[in-house]
C-alpha positions in Angstrom: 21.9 -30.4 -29.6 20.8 -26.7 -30.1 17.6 -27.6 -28.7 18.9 -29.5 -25.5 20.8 -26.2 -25.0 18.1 -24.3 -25.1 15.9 -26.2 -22.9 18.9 -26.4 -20.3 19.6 -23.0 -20.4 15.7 -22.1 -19.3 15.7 -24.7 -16.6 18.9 -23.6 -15.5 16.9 -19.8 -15.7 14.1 -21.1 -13.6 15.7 -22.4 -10.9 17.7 -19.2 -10.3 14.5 -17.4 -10.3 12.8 -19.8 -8.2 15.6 -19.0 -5.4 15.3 -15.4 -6.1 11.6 -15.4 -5.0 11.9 -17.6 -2.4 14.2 -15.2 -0.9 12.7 -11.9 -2.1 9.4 -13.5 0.2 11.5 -14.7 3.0 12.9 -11.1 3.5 10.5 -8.8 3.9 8.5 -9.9 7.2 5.0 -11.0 7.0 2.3 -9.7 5.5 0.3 -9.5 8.9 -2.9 -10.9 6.4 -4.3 -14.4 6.6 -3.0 -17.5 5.4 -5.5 -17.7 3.1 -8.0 -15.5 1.7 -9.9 -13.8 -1.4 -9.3 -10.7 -3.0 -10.7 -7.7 -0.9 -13.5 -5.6 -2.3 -13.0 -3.3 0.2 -9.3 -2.7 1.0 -9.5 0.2 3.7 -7.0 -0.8 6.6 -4.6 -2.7 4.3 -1.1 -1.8 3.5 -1.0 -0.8 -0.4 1.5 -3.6 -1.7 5.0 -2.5 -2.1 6.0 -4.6 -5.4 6.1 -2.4 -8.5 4.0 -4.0 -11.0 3.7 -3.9 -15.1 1.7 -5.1 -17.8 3.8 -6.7 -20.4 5.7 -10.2 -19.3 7.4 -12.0 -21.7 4.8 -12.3 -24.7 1.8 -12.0 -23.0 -0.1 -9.0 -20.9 -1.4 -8.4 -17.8 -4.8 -7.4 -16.8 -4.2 -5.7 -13.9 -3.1 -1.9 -14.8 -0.9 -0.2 -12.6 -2.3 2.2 -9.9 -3.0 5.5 -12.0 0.0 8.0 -10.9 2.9 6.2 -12.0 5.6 6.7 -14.5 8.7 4.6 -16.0 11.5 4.6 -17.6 14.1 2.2 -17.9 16.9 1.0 -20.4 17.7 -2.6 -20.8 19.8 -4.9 -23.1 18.5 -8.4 -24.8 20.4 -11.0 -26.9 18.8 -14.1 -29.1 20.3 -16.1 -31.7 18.2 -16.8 -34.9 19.0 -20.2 -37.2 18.5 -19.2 -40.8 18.2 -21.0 -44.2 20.5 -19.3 -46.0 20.9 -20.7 -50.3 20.4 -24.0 -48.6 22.8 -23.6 -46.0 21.8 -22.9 -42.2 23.2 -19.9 -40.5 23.2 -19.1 -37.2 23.0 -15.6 -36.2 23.5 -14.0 -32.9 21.4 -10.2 -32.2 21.6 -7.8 -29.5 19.0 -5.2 -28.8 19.6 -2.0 -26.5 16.5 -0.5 -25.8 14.6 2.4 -23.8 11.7 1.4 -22.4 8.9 3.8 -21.0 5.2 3.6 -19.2 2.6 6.0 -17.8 -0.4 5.4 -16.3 -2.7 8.3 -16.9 -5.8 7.3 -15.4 -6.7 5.0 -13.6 -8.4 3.0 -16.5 -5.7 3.5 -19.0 -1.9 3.2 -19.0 0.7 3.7 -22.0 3.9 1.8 -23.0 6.4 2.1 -25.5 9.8 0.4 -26.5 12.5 2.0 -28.5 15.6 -0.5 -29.7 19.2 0.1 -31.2 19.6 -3.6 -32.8 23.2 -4.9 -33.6 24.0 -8.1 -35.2 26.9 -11.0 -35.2 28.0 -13.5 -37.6 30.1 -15.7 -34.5 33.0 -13.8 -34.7 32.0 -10.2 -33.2 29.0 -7.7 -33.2 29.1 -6.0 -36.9 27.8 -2.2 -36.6 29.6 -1.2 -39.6 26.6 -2.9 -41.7 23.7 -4.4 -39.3 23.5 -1.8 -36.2 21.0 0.9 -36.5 17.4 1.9 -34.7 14.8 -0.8 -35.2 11.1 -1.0 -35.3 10.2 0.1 -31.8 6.7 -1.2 -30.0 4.1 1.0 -28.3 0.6 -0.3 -26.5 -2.3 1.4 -25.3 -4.3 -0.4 -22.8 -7.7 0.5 -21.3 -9.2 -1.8 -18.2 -10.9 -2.2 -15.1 -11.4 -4.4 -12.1 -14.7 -6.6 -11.9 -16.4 -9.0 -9.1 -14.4 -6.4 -6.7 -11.1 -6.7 -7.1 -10.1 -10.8 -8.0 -11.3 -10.4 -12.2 -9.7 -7.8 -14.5 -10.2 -7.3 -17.8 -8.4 -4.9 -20.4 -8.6 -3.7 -24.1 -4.8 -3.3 -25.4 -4.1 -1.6 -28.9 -0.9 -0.9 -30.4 2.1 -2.3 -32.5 5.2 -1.6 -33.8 7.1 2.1 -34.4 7.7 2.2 -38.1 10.7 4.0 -36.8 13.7 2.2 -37.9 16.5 2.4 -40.2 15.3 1.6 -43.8 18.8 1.7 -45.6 19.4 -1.4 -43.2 16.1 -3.2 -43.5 15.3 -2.6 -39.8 11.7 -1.6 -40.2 8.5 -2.7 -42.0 8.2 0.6 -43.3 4.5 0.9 -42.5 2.3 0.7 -38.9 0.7 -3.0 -38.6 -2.0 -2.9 -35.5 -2.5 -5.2 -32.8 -5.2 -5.5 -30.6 -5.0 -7.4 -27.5 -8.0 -8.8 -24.8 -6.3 -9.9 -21.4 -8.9 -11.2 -18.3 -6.5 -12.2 -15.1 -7.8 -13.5 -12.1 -6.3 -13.1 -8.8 -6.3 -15.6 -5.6 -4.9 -14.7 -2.1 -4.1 -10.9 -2.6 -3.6 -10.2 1.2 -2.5 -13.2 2.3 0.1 -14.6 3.7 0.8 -17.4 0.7 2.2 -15.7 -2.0 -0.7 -13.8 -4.3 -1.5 -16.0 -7.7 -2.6 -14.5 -10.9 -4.4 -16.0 -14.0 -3.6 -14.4 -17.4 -5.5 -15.3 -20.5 -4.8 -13.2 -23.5 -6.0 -13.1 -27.4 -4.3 -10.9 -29.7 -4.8 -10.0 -33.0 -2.1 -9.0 -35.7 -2.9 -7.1 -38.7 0.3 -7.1 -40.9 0.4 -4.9 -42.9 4.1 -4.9 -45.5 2.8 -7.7 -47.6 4.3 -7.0 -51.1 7.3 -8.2 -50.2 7.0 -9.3 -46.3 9.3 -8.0 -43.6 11.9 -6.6 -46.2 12.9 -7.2 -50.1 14.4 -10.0 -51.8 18.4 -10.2 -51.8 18.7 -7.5 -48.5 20.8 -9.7 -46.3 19.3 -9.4 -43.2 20.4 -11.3 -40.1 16.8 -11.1 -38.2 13.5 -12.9 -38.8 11.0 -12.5 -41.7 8.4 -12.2 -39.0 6.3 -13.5 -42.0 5.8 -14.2 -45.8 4.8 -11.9 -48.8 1.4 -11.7 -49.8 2.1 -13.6 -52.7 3.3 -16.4 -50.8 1.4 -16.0 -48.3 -2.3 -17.1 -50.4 -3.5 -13.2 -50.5 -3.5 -9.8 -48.8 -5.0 -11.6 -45.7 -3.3 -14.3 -45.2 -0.3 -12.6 -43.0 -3.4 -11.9 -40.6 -2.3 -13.4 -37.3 -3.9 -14.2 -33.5 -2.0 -15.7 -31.0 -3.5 -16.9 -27.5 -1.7 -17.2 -24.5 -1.7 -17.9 -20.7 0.8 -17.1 -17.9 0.7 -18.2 -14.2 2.1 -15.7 -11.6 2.9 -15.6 -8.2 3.5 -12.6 -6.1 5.2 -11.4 -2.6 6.3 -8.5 -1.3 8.9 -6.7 -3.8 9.1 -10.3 -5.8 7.0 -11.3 -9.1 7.6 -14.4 -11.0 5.4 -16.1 -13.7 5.4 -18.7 -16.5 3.8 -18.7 -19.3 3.3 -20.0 -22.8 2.2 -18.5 -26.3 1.0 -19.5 -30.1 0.5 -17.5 -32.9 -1.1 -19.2 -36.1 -1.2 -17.4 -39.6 -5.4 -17.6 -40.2 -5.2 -18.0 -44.1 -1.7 -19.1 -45.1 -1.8 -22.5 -46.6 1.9 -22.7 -46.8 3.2 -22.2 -43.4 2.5 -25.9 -41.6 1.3 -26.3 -38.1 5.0 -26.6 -36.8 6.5 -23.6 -38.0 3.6 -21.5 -36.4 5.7 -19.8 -33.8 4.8 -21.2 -30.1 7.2 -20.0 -27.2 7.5 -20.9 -23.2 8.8 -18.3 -21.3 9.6 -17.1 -17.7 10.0 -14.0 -16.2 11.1 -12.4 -12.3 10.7 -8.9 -11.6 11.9 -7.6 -8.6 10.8 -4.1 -7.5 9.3 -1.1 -5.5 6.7 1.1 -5.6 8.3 4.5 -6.6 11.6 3.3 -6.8 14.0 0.9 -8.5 13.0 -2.2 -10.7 15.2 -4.8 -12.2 13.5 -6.7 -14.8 14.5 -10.7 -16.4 12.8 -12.5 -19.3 13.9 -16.0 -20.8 11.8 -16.9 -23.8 12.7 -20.6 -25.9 11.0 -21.3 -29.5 9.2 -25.0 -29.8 8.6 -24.4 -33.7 10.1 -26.6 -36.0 11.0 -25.9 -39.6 9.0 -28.5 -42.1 11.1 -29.3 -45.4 8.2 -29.4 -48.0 7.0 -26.2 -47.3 8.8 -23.4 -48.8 8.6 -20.7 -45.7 11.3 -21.4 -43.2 10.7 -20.4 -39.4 13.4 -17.9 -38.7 12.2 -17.6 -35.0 15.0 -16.8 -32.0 15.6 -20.1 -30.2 16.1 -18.1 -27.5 15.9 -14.6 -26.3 17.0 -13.1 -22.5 16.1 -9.7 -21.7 17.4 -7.8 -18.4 16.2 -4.4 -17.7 16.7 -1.5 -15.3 13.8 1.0 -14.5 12.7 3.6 -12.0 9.4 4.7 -11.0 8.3 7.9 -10.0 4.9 8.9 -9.1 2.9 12.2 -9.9 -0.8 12.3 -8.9 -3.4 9.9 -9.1 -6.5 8.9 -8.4 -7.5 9.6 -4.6 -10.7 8.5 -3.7 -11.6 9.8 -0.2 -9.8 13.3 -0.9 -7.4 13.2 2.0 -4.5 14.1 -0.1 -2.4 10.8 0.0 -3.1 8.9 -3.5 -4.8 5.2 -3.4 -1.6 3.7 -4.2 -0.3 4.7 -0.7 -3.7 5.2 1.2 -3.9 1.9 3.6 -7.6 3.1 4.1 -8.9 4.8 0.2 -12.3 5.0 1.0 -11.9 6.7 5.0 -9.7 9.8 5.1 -7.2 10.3 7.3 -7.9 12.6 9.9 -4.7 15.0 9.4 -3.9 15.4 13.4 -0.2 14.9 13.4 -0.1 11.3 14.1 0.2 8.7 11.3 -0.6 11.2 8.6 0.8 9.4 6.1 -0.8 6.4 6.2 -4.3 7.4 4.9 -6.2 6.2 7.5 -8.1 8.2 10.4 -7.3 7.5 14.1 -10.6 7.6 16.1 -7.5 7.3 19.5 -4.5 8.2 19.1 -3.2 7.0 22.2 -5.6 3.8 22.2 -6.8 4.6 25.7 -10.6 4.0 24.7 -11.4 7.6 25.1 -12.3 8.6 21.6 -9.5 11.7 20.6 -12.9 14.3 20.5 -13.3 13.4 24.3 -9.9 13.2 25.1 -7.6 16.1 27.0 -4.6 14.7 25.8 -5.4 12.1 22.2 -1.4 11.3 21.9 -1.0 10.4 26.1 -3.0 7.7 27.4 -5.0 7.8 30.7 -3.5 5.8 33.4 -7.3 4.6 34.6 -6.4 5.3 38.1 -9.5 6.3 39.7 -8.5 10.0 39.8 -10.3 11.7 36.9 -10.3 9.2 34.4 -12.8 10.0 32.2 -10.9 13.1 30.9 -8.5 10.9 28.9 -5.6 13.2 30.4 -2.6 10.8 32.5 -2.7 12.4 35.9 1.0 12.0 37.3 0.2 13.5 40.4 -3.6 13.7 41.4 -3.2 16.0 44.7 -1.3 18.3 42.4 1.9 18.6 45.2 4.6 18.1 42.8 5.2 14.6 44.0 4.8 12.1 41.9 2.1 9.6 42.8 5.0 6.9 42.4 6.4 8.6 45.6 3.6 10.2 47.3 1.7 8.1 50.1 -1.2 10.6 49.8 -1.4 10.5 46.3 -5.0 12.3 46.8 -4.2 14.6 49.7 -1.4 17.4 49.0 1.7 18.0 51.5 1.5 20.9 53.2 5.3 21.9 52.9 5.9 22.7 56.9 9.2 21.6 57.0 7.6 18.6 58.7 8.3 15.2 56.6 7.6 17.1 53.1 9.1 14.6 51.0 6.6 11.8 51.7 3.8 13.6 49.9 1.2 13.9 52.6 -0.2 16.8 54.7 1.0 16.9 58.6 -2.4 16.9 59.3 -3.1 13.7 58.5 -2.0 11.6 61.6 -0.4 7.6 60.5 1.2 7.2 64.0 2.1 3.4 62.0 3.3 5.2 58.5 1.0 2.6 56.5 -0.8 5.3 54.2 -3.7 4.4 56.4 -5.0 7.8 58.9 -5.4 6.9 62.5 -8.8 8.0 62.2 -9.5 5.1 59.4 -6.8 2.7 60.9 -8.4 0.1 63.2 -4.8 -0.7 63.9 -3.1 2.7 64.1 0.0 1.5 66.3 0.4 -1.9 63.7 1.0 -0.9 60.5 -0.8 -3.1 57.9 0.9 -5.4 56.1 -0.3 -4.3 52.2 -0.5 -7.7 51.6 -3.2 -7.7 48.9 -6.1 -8.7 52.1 -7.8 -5.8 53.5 -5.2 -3.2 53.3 -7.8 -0.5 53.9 -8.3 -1.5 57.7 -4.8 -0.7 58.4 -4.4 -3.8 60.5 -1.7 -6.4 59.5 -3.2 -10.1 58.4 -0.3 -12.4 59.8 -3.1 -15.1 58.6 -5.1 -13.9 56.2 -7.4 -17.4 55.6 -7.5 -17.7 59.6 -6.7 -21.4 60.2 -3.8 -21.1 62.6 -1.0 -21.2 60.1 0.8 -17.8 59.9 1.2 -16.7 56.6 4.8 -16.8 56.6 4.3 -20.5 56.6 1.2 -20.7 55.0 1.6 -22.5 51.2 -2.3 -21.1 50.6 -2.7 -17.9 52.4 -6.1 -17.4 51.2 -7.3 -20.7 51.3 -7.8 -22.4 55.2 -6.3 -25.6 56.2 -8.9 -28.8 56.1 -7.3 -30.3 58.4 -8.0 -33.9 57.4 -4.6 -34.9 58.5 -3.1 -35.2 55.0 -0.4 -32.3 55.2 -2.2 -30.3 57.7 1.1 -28.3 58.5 1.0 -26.8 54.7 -1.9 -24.2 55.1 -3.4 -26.3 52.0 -7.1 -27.5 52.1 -6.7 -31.0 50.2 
């Protein structure tokens, strides 16, 4: 039954997380990237992503460090309840931990982490601080990596372990530091794309124990939380609490949303009396949700598969369960910036070109060659942030020229757009010089008007004789009537009266 529970409870976990990505992705707009495509080895011209990412998930790590710059801290809150074998009896046993959690990534090859817990304990009927609350064995992590084949392999080198930090009058530490070394390679698909981004994590970890007299606390302590493993004596020798667990996580990423399975096994190396079963393996799911610089909210959901086997003497005190929720916020201070421009990689769309500093899109790291994207590079151009209007009057200086002839009327209103009005008092609103005889008012002087008593018709045909076309294609049909003004009738007695050649 307890196990049914469990294994509803993390379905019922991954569906909601499921929905909370799908919407996270839907709300964000698109990427603008392809539908599908590799990890980019050269990212210049590509929006930094805005999800705030980590390194630890549920039980396993991440390759990918953080971009260097970047600080954390957080508190968050998680609750598991433990079965133990108890004179015979089985116990259950529910446990809360508050903790502060903390990161900083230094450089861009290596990042710190640390965990700090206030553990509390229940026996069913309430939380019992009076004899099980108290600091707890914290956890801290040092991990050196680096990208490789570009961008789409990382490795890293992670060393840590627990705090020996906690309260020993309540049996909440080991007393002493046992190391752990971790290897994590990820792989990344589809980093710019528009699918969501996938990541591959493979880990190995290592465990040294090292409070083997008498294993995680002494004979007839009453402690309601696991005996992460057996004495020494129990165990076949000093070594045989040695531990390495492998593990694997799938995880899929878009815009502020991160979600990822995975699964773990640790395995005793040289402890003949812990069976296969009880080795503690654990499938887990996690959703983080989160922005660069800013606000993160943080859910784990981790269920135990081990099994307790009767004929061996070690029971497997694991959680059946755990759920974590935490709170952080990001702030950034430095980091690495590659072309020198001022704005850190982690917000430079373009880290290997440096942004040109010119007052327009500063802040996005990347140079503007044309500001006003009128082809005229910004070196060449009078006016970078206006664009030319390409209308035959000085083009090539990049500058928009209103009013070519320089009369104060614009060339939206002046009919001599190239010829300034003389201001005589004589028709000085229509923008051209008295001087310049249109006895038709077509824009077209007498002197270049083959028609200067018809004004032309500015029908798109020959507007510069200053004659008006009544049929432009010459075949009898006035244009007025004329379905195809431009094209002459065929006269092939189908629909001759059209204007239509057919």
């Amino acid at each position: 039954m307890i196990r049914c529970r469990s294994q509803a409870g993390l379905l019922l976990v991954l569906t909601v997380l499921w929905a909370a990505a799908a919407s996270g992705q839907e709300t964000g707009g698109t990427s603008g990237g392809p539908l599908l495509s590799p990890v980019s080895d050269d990212p210049s011209g590509i929006a930094p992503p805005p999800l705030q990412d980590a390194l630890p998930l549920v039980r396993t790590t991440s390759g990918v460090l953080p971009a260097d710059g970047l600080y954390s801290i957080g508190l968050g809150m998680r609750t598991y309840t433990t079965v133990y074998l108890i004179s015979g009896q089985l116990e259950r046993i529910s446990q809360r931990d508050v903790f502060l959690l903390g990161d900083a990534a230094v450089l861009p090859w290596l990042h710190l982490g640390f965990e700090m817990p206030w553990h509390s304990w229940s026996d069913g009927k309430g939380f019992v601080p009076e004899t099980g609350s108290g600091f707890k064995d914290g956890r801290w992590q040092a991990t050196a990596g680096r990208p490789f084949l570009g961008r789409s392999l990382h490795a890293a080198l992670a060393f840590g372990g627990n705090l020996p930090l906690g309260s020993e009058s309540r049996g909440l530490t080991e007393g002493i530091f046992s190391p752990e070394a971790t290897l994590a390679v990820t792989w990344r698909l589809w980093e710019n794309a528009m699918v969501p981004e996938a990541r591959f994590h493979f880990n190995y970890t290592r465990i040294w124990n090292q409070a083997e007299d008498t294993g995680y606390g002494g004979p007839g302590v009453y402690q309601p939380w696991p005996g992460r493993y057996p004495s020494a004596g129990d165990a076949g020798g000093h070594r045989g609490n040695n531990q390495e667990r492998l593990g694997a996580a799938v995880e899929f990423r878009k815009q502020a949303t991160s979600l990822w399975l995975e699964y773990a096994r640790d395995r005793f190396l040289d402890n003949p009396h812990v069976s296969d079963g009880e080795q503690l393996s654990t499938v887990g799911a996690g959703l983080r949700w989160g922005l660069v610089e800013g606000w993160a909210l943080h859910g784990k959901y981790l269920v135990s598969i081990a099994e307790d086997d009767p004929p061996t003497d070690w029971y497997p005190a694991f959680p059946e369960w755990t759920m974590s929720l935490a709170v952080t916020r990001q702030f950034g201070l430095g980091g690495r910036d590659t072309d020198g421009d001022g704005i850190p990689d982690r917000k430079d769309h373009c880290v290997t070109l440096a942004e040109d500093l010119d007052g327009f899109q500063d802040d996005d790291g990347c140079p503007e060659a044309d500001n006003d994207g009128d082809g005229i590079p910004d070196f060449l151009d009078g006016d970078p942030d206006a664009p030319e209007d390409f209308d035959g009057y000085q083009d090539e200086d990049g500058i928009p020229d209103y009013d070519n002839d320089g009369d104060g009327i614009s060339d939206l209103r002046d009919l001599c757009p190239d010829e300034p009005e003389d201001y005589d008092g004589h028709y000085d609103k229509d923008g051209c010089p008295d001087d310049f005889v249109d006895s038709d008012g077509d824009g077209v002087e007498d002197r270049n008007d083959a028609c200067p008593d018809d004004p032309e018709d500015l029908d798109g045909f020959e507007d510069a004789d200053g004659c008006p076309d009544p049929d432009n294609d010459l075949d009898g049909i006035p244009d007025g009537d004329d379905a195809c003004p431009d094209e002459p009738e065929t006269y092939n007695g189908v629909d001759d009266q059209d204007g239509c050649p057919d």
